[in-house]
C-alpha positions in Angstrom: 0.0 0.0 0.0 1.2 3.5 -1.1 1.0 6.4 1.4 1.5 10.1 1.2 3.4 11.6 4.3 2.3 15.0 5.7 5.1 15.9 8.2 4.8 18.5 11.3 7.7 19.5 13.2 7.8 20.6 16.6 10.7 21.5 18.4 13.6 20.0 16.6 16.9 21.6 17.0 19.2 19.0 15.1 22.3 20.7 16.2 21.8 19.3 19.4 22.7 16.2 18.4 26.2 14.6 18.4 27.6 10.6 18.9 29.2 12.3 23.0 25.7 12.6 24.1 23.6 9.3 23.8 19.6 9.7 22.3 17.4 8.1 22.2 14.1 7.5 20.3 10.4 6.3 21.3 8.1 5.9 18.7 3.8 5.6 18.7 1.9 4.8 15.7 -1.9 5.1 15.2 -3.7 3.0 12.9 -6.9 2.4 11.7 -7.6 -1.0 13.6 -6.2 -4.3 14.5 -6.5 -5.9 11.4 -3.3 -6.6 9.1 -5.2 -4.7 6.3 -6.1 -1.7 8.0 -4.3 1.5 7.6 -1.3 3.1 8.8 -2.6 6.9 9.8 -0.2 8.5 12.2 3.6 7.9 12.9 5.1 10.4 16.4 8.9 9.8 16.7 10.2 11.9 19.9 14.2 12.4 20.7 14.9 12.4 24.0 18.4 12.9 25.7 20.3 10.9 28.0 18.2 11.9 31.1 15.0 10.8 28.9 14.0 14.8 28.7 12.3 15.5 25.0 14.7 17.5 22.7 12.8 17.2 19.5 9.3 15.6 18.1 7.8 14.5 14.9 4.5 13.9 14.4 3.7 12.2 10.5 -0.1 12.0 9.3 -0.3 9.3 6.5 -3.2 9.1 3.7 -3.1 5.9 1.1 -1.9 7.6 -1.9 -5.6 6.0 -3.2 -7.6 8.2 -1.3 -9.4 5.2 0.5 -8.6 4.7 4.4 -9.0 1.1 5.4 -10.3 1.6 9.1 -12.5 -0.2 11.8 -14.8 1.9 13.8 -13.4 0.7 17.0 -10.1 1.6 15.8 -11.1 5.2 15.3 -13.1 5.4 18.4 -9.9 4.4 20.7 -7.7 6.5 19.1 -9.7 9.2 18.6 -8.0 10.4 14.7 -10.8 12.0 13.0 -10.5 11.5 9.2 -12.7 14.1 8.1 -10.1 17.2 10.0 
């Protein structure tokens, strides 16, 4: 499945960053229920330092390059992405 990638920075001062100071990265996606089929709709990458404080984020909306969303209503009620926004 093709997806387009809308991308939203927050926060991310890359200069920061060098191999003296360990990072590290946590990472949350959204989808659009449990099935293997169902899309991919949200990707949030965060950067946090060696004392687990948040340096930079990245939050990435996805939409199927087809236009069509495969989702579950319970998937949509528990994560609470609203396709229409």
């Amino acid at each position: 499945m093709m997806f387009t990638i809308f991308i939203n920075l927050h926060r991310l001062p890359i200069r920061e960053y060098n191999m003296a100071n360990p990072m590290f990265i946590g990472l949350d996606t959204e989808t659009g229920g449990i099935e293997d089929d169902t899309s991919l709709l949200s990707l949030y990458i965060g950067i946090y330092d060696e004392e687990f404080i948040l340096k930079g984020e990245l939050d990435i909306l996805m939409k199927p390059d087809n236009g069509i969303y495969m989702v579950e209503a319970g998937g949509l009620e528990v994560n609470k992405i609203n396709l229409v926004e």
